[in-house]
TITIBA-379628 format. One record per residue (C-alpha): x, y, z; residue in three letters; residue number from 0. Coordinates in steps of 0.25 Angstrom, whole numbers, plus 5000, padded with zeros to 4 digits. Layout:
REM TITIBA-379628
+------+------+------+-----+-----+
!    x !    y !    z ! res !   n !
+------+------+------+-----+-----+
!    X !    Y !    Z ! ALA ! NUM !
...
+------+------+------+-----+-----+
//
This chain:
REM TITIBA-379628
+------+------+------+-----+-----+
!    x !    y !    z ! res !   n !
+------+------+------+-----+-----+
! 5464 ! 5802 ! 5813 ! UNK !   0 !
! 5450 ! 5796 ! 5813 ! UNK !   1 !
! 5445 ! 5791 ! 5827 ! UNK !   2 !
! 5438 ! 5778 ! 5829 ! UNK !   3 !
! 5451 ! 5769 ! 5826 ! UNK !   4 !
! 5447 ! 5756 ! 5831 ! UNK !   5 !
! 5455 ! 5745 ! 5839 ! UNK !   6 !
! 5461 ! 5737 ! 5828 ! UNK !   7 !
! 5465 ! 5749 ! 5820 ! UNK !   8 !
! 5472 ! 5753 ! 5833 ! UNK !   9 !
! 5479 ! 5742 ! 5835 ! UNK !  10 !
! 5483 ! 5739 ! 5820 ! UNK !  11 !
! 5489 ! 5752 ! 5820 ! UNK !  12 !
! 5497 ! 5748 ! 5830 ! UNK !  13 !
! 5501 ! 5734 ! 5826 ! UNK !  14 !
! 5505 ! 5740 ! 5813 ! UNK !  15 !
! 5513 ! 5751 ! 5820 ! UNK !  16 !
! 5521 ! 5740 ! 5829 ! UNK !  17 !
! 5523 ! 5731 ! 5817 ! UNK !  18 !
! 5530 ! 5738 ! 5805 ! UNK !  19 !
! 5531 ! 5725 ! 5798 ! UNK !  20 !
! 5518 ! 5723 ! 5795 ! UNK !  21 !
! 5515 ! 5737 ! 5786 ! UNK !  22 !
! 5515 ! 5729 ! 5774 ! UNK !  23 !
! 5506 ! 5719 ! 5779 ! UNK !  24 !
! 5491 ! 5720 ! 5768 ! UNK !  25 !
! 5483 ! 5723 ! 5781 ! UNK !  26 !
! 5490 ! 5734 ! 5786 ! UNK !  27 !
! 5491 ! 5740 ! 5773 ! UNK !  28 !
! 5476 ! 5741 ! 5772 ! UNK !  29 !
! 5474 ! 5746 ! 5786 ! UNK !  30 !
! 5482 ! 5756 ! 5782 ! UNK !  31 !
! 5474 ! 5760 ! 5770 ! UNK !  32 !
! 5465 ! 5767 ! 5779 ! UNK !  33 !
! 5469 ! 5782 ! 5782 ! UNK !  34 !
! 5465 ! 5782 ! 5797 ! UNK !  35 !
! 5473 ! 5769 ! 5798 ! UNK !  36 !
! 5485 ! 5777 ! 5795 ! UNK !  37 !
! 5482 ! 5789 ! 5802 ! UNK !  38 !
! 5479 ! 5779 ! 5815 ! UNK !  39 !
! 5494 ! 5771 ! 5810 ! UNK !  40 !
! 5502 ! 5786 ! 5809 ! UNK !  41 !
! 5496 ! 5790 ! 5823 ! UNK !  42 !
! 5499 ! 5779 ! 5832 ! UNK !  43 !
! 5513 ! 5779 ! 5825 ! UNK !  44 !
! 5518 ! 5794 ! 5827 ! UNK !  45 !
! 5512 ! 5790 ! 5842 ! UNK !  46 !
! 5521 ! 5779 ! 5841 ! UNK !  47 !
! 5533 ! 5786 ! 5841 ! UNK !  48 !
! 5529 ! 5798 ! 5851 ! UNK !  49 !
! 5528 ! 5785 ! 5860 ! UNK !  50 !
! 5540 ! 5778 ! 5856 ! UNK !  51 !
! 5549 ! 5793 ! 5856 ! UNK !  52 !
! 5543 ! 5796 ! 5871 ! UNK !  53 !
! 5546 ! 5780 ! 5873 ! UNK !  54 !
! 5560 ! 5784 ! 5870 ! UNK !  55 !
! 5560 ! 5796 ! 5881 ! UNK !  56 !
! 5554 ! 5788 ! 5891 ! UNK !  57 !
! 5565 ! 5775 ! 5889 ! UNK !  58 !
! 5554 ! 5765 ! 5888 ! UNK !  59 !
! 5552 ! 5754 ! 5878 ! UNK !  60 !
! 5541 ! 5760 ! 5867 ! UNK !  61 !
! 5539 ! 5746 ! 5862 ! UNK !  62 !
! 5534 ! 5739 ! 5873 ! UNK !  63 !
! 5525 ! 5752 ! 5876 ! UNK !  64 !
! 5519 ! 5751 ! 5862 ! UNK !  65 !
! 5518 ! 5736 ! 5866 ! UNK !  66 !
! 5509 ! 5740 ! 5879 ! UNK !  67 !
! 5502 ! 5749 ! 5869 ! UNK !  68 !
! 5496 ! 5739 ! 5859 ! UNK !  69 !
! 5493 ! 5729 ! 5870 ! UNK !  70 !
! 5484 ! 5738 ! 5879 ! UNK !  71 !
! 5476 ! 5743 ! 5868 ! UNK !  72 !
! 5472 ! 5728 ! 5865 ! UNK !  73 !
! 5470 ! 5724 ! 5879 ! UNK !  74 !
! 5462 ! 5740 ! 5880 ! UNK !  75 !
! 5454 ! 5733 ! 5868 ! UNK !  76 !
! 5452 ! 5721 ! 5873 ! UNK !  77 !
! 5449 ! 5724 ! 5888 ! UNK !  78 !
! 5439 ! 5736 ! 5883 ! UNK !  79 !
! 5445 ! 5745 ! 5892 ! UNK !  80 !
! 5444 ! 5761 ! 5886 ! UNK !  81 !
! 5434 ! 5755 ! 5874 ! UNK !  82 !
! 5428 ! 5768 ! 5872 ! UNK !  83 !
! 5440 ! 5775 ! 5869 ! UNK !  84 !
! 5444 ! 5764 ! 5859 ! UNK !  85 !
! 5435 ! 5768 ! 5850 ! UNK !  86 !
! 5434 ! 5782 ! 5844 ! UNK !  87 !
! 5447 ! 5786 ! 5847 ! UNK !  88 !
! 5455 ! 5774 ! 5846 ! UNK !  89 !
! 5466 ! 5781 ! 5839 ! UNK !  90 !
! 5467 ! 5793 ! 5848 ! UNK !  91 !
! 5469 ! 5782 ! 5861 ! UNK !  92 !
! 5481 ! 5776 ! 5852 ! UNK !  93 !
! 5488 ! 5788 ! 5850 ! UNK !  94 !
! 5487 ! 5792 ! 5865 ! UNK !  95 !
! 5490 ! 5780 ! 5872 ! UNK !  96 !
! 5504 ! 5779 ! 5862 ! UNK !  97 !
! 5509 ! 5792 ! 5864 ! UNK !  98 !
! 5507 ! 5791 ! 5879 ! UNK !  99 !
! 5511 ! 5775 ! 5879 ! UNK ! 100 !
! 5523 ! 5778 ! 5887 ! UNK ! 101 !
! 5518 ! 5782 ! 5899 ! UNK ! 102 !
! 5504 ! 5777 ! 5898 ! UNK ! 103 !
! 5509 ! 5763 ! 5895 ! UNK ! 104 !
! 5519 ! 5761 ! 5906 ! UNK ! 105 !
! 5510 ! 5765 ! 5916 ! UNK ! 106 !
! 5500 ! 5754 ! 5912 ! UNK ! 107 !
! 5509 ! 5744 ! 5910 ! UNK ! 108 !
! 5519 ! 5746 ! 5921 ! UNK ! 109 !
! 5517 ! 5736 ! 5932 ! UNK ! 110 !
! 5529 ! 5741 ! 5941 ! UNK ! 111 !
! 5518 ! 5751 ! 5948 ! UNK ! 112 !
! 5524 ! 5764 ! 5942 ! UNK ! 113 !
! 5516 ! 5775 ! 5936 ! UNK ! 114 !
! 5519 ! 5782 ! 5924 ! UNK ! 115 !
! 5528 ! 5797 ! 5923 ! UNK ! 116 !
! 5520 ! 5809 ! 5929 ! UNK ! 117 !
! 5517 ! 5821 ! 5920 ! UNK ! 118 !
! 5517 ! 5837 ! 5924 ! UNK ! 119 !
! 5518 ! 5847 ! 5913 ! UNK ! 120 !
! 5530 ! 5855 ! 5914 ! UNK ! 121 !
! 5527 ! 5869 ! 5922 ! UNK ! 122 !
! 5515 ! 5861 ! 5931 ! UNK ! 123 !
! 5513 ! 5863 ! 5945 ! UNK ! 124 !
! 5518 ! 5851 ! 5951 ! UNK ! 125 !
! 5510 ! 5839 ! 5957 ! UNK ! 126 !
! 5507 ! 5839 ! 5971 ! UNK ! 127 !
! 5504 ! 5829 ! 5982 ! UNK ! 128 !
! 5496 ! 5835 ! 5994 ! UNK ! 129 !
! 5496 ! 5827 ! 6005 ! UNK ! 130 !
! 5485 ! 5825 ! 6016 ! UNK ! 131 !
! 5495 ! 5834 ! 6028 ! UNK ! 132 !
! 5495 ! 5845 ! 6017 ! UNK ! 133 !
! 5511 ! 5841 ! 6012 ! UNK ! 134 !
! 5513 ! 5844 ! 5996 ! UNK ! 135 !
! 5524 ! 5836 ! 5987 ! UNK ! 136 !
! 5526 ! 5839 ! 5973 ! UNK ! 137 !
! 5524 ! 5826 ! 5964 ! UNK ! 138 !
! 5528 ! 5829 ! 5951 ! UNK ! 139 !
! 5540 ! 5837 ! 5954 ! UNK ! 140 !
! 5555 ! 5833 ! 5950 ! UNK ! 141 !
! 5558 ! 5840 ! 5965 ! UNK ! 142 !
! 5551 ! 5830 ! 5973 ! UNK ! 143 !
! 5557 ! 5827 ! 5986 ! UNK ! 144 !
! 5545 ! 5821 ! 5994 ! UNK ! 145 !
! 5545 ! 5808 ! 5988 ! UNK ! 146 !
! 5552 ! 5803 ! 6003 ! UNK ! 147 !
! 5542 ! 5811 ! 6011 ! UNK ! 148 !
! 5530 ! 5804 ! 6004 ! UNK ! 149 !
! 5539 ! 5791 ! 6001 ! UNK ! 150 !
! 5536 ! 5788 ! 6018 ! UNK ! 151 !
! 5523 ! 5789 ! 6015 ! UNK ! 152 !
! 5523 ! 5778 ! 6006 ! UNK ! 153 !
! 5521 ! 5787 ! 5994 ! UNK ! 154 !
! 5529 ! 5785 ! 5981 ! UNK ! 155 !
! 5533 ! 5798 ! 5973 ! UNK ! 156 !
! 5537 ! 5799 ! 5960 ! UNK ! 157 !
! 5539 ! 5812 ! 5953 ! UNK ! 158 !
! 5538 ! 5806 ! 5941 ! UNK ! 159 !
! 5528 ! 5792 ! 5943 ! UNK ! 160 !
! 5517 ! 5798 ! 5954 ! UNK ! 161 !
! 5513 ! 5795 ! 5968 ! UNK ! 162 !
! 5511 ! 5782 ! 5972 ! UNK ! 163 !
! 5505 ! 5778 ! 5987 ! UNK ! 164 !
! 5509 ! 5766 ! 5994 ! UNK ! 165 !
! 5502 ! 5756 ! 6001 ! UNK ! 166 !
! 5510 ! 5759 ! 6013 ! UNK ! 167 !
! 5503 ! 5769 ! 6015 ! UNK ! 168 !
! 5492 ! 5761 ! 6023 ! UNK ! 169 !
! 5491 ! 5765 ! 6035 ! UNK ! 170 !
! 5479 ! 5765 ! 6043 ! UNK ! 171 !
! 5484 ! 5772 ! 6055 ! UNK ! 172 !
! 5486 ! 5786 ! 6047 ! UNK ! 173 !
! 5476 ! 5795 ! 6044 ! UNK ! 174 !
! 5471 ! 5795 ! 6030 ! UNK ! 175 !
! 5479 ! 5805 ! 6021 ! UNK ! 176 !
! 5475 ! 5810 ! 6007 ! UNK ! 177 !
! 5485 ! 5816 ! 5997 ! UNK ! 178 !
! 5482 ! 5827 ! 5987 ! UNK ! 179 !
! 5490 ! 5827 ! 5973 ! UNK ! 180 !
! 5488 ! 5839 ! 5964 ! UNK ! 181 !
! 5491 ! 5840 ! 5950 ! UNK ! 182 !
! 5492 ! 5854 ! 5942 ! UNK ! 183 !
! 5489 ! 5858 ! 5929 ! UNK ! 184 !
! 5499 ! 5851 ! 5918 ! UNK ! 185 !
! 5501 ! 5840 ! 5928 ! UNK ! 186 !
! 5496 ! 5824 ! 5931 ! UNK ! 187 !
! 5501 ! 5814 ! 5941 ! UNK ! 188 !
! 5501 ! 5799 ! 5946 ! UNK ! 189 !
! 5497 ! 5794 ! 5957 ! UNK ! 190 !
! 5497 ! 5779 ! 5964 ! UNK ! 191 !
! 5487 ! 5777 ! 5975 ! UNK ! 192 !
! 5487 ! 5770 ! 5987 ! UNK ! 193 !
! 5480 ! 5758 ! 5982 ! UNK ! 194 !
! 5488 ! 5758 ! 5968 ! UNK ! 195 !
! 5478 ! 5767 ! 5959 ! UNK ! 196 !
! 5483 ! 5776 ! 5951 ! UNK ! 197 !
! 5481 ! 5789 ! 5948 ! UNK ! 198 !
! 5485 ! 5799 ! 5936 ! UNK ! 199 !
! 5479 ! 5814 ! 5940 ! UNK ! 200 !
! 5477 ! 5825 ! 5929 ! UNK ! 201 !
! 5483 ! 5840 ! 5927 ! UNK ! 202 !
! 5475 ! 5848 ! 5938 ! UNK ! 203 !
! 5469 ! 5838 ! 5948 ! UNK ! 204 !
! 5471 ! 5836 ! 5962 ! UNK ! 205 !
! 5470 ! 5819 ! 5969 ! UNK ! 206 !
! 5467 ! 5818 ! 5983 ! UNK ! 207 !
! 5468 ! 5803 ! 5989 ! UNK ! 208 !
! 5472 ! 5794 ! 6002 ! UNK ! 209 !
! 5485 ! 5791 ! 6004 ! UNK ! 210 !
! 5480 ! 5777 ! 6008 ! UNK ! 211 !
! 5466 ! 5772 ! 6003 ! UNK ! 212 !
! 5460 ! 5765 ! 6015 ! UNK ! 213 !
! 5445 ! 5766 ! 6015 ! UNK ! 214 !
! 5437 ! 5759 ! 6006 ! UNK ! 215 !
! 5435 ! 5767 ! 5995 ! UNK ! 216 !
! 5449 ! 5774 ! 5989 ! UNK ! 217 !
! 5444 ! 5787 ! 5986 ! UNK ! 218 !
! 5453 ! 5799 ! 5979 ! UNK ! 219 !
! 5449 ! 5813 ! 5976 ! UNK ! 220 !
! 5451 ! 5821 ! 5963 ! UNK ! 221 !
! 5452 ! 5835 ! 5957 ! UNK ! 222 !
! 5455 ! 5835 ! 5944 ! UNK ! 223 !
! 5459 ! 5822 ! 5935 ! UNK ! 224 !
! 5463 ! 5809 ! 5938 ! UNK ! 225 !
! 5465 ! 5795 ! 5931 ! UNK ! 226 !
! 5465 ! 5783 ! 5941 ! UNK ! 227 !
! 5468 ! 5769 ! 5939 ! UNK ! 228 !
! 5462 ! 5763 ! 5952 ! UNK ! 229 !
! 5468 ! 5751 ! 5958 ! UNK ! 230 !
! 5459 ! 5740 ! 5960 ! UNK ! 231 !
! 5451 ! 5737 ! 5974 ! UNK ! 232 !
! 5437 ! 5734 ! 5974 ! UNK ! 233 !
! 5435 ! 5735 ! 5989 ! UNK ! 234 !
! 5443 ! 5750 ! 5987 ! UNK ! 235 !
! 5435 ! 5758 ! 5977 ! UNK ! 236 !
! 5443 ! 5769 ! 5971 ! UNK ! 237 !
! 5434 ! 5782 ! 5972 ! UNK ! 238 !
! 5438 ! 5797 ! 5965 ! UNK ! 239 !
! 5432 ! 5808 ! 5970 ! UNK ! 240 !
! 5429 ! 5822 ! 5962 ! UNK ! 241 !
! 5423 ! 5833 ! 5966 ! UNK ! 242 !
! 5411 ! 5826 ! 5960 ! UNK ! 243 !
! 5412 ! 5814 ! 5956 ! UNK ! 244 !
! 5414 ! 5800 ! 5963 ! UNK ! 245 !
! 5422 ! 5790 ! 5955 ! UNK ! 246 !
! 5424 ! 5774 ! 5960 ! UNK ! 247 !
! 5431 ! 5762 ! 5956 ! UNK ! 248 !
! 5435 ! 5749 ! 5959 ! UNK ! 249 !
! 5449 ! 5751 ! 5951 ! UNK ! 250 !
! 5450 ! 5757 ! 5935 ! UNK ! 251 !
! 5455 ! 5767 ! 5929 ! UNK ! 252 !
! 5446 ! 5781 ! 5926 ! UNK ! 253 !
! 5449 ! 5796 ! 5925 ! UNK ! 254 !
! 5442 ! 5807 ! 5935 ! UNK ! 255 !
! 5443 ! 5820 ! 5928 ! UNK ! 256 !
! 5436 ! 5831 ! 5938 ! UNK ! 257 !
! 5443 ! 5845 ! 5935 ! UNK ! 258 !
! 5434 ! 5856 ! 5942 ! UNK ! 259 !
! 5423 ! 5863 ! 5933 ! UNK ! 260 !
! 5424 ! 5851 ! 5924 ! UNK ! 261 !
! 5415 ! 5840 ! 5920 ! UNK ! 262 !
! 5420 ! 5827 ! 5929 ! UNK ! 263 !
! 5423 ! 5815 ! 5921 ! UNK ! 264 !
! 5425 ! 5800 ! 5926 ! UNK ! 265 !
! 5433 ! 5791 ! 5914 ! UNK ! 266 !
! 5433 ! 5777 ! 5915 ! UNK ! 267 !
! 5446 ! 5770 ! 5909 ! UNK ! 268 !
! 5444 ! 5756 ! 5913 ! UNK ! 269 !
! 5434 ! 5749 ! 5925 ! UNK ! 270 !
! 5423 ! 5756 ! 5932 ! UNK ! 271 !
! 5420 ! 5767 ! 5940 ! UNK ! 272 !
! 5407 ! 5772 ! 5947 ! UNK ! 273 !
! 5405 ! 5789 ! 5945 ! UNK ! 274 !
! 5395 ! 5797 ! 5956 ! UNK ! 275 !
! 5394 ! 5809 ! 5959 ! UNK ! 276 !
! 5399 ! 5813 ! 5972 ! UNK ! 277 !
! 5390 ! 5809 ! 5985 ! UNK ! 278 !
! 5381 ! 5801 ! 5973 ! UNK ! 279 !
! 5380 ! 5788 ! 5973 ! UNK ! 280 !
! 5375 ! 5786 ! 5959 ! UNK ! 281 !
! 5385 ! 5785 ! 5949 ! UNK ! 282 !
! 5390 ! 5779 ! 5934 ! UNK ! 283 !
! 5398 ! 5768 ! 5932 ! UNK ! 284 !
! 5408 ! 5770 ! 5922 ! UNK ! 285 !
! 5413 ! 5759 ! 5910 ! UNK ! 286 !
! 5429 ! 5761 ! 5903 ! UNK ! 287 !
! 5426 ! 5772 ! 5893 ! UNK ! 288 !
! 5416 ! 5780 ! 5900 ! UNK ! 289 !
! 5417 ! 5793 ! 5908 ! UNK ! 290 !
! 5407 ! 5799 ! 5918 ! UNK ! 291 !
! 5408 ! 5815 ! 5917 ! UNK ! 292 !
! 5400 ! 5823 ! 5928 ! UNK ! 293 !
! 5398 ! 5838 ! 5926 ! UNK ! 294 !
! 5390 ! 5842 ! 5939 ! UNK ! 295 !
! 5378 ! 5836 ! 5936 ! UNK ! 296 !
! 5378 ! 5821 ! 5931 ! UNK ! 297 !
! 5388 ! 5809 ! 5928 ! UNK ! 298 !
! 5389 ! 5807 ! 5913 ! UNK ! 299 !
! 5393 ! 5794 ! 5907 ! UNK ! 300 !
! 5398 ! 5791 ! 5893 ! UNK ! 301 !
! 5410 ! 5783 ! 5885 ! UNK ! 302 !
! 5420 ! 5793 ! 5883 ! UNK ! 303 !
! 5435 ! 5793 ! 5877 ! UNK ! 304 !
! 5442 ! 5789 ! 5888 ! UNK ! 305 !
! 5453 ! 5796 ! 5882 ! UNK ! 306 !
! 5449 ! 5810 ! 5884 ! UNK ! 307 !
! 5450 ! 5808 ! 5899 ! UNK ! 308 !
! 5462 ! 5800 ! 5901 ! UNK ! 309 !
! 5471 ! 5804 ! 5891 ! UNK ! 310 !
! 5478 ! 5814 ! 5900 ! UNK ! 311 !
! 5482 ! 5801 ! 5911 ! UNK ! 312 !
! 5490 ! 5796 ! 5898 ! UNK ! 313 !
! 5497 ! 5810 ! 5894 ! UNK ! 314 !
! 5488 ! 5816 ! 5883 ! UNK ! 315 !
! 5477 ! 5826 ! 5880 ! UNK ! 316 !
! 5466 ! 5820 ! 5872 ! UNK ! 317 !
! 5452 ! 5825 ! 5867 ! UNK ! 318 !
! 5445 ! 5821 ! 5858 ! UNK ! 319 !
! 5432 ! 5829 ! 5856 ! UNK ! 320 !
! 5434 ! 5837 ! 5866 ! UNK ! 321 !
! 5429 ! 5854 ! 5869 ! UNK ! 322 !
! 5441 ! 5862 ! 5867 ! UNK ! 323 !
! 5437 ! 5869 ! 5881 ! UNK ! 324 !
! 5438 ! 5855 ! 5888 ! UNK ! 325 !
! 5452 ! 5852 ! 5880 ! UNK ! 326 !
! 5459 ! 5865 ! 5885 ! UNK ! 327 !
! 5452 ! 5864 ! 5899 ! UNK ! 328 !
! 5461 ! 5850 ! 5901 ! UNK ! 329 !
! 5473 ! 5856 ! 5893 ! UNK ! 330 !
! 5472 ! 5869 ! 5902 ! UNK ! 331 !
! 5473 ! 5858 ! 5915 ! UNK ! 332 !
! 5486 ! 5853 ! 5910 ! UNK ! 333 !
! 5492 ! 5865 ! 5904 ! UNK ! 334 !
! 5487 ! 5876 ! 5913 ! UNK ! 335 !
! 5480 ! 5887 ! 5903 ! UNK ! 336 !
! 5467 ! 5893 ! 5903 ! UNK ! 337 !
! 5459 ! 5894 ! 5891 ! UNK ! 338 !
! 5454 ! 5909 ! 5885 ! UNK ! 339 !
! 5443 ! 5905 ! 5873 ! UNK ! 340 !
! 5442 ! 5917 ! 5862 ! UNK ! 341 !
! 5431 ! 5908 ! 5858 ! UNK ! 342 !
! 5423 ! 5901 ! 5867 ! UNK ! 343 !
! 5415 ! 5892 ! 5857 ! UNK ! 344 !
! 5430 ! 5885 ! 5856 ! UNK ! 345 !
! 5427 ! 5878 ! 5868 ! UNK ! 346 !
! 5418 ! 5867 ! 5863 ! UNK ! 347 !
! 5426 ! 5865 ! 5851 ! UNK ! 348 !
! 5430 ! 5850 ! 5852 ! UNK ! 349 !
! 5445 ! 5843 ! 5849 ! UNK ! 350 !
! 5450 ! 5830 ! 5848 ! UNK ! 351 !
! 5467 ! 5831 ! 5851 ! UNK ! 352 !
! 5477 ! 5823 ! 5860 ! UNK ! 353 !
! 5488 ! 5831 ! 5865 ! UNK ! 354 !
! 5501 ! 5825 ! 5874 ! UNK ! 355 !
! 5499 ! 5832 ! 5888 ! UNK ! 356 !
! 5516 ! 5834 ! 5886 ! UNK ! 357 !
! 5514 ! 5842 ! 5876 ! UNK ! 358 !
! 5514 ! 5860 ! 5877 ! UNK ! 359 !
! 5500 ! 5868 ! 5879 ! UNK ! 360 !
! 5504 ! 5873 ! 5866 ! UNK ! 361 !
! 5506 ! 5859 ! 5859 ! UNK ! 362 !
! 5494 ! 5854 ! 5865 ! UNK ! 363 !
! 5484 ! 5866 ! 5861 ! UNK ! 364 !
! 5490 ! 5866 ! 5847 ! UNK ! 365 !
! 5484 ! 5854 ! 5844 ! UNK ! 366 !
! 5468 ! 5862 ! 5845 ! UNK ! 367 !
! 5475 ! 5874 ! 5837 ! UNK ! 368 !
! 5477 ! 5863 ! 5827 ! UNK ! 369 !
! 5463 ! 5860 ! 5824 ! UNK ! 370 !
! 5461 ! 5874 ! 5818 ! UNK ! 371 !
! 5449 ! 5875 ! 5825 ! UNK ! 372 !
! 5455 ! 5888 ! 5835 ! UNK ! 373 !
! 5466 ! 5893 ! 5841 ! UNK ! 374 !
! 5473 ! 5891 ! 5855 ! UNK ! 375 !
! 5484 ! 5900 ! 5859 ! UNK ! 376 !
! 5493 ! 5897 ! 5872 ! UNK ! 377 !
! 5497 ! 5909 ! 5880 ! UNK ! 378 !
! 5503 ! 5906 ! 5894 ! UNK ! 379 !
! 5493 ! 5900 ! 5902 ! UNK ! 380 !
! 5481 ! 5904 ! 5895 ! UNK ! 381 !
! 5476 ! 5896 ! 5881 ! UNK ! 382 !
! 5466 ! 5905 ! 5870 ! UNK ! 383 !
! 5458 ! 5899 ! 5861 ! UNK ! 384 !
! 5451 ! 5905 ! 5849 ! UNK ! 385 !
! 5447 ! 5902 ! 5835 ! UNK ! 386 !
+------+------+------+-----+-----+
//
């Protein structure tokens, strides 16, 4: 399918999808006289129905999330929220956001509070929540028996929505008290902050934060990969802290991605955020559509696919463009394999591909070995690539 799919194309596409009457319509007719219209018509409707079969699982009304759907890509378009990703890979940003409509959707629109079902790949370790006197409870578990433990303390559990902290929790005459949560390879989990941010962290990263924010600044600390949605508070900057970089803002959404021996990347979704380098005052300011990537030496500042960094908050792998060595590195994260290269010159071949993060190693990787270009073999825990 060709890239580059504007706005109106996307949106015809779905108008003609919703309303079969008008197929016979003159101007549908020649819209559709155009190869790449059809290809763009066929995608979004096999799509369709992946959405419409998992809405069937879940017991939830496909309509009305369709519905969502076609609004928020007018008001995206129209507010100019993500308008790098628009362009260049409109088709691709359609296809993902239907297939994963269901979960994504209903955490956007739900105003009851609730956050959306967790995800941990079958034979994971299991989440963990370390607290500050050393305790450890298992989160994503179907075993869970602390929820009255930590329920005293004003914390909400949920084996299968998150972690949420209350605002009870504010208590000045105890010491401050930081919790850890730990997420293993083939895993993610949510997290509701004191002060009502949210937080989806990645396969292999680790969160440390307060309990209770009460200083000015409401700082958290990060290994690994994490999507926050600050909550608003201008007299409360929200700061996260990597091992190298410092990120603040007033409220937005972003991504940190800051797994060691990899380059740092700081993706801004919607609002602001000021990057420095740690114990540096000087810094970047970041726009919707722009990341700040730091590989030990300086902050680098560009308009990026916003895509390739968040895709994995909304259940997908997606590259497009991407080094094979940087695809399997990610892939390796979630399902736990090294890498042996026959050929090392592989490395910097480049793939574009989107894969369901549900899906087997085996289905995922099949899609590269599709390409023709080499061959990947999975045995146990260790994946070989050759030509």
């Amino acid at each position: 399918m060709q890239d580059g799919f504007k706005d109106k194309d996307i949106e015809f596409a779905l108008h003609v999808l919703q309303h079969v009457e008008c197929h016979d319509d003159r101007e549908v007719k020649v819209w559709l006289e155009e190869k790449d219209h059809r290809e763009l018509l066929e995608e979004l409707r096999r799509f369709r129905e992946a959405g419409m079969r998992e809405a069937e699982s879940l017991n939830v009304d496909e309509n009305y999330q369709w519905r969502l759907l076609e609004r928020r890509m007018v008001a995206r378009k129209r507010k100019n929220h993500i308008r790098h990703v628009v362009t260049g890979v409109a088709a691709a940003i359609t296809i993902l956001i239907v297939a994963s409509v269901i979960i994504y959707y209903q955490q956007k629109e739900n105003t009851s509070g609730e956050i959306p079902q967790l995800a941990l790949r079958a034979g994971t370790d299991v989440v963990k929540l370390i607290t500050g006197k050393g305790e450890e409870y298992i989160l994503a578990s179907s075993t869970l028996n602390d929820s009255d433990t930590l329920g005293s303390q004003g914390i909400v559990i949920d084996s299968v929505g998150g972690l949420k902290y209350m605002r009870i929790l504010h208590d000045t005459t105890r010491p401050e008290e930081f919790h850890t949560i730990l997420v293993p390879c083939g895993g993610e989990y949510i997290l509701v902050l004191d002060d009502g941010t949210r937080v989806w962290i990645n396969s292999e990263s680790e969160l440390r934060y307060p309990v209770a924010f009460r200083d000015s600044v409401r700082k958290v600390y990060l290994k690994g990969e994490a999507y926050f949605e600050v909550k608003r508070d201008e007299k409360h900057p929200f700061v996260v802290e990597t091992s190298e970089l410092c990120t603040r803002v007033l409220g937005t959404e972003f991504n940190v991605q800051s797994y060691e021996r990899r380059e740092v990347n700081i993706t801004l979704v919607e609002g602001r955020v000021a990057v420095n380098k740690n114990g540096n005052g000087a810094g970047v300011i970041l726009k919707p559509g722009e990341n700040a990537s730091y590989n030990g030496d300086s902050l680098y500042v560009e308009s990026v696919d916003v895509l390739k960094y968040v895709s994995w908050k909304e259940g997908f792998f997606y590259y497009n463009n991407v080094r094979l060595e940087d695809i399997l590195s990610e892939l390796g994260r979630w399902f736990d394999f090294t890498v042996f290269y026959q050929n090392p010159e592989v490395k910097d071949y480049r793939f574009k591909f989107w894969a369901n993060r549900k899906d087997t190693v085996e289905q995922v990787l099949e899609r590269l070995n599709e390409t023709g270009k080499l061959q990947i073999e999975v045995r146990g825990k260790t994946v070989t690539v050759s030509l």
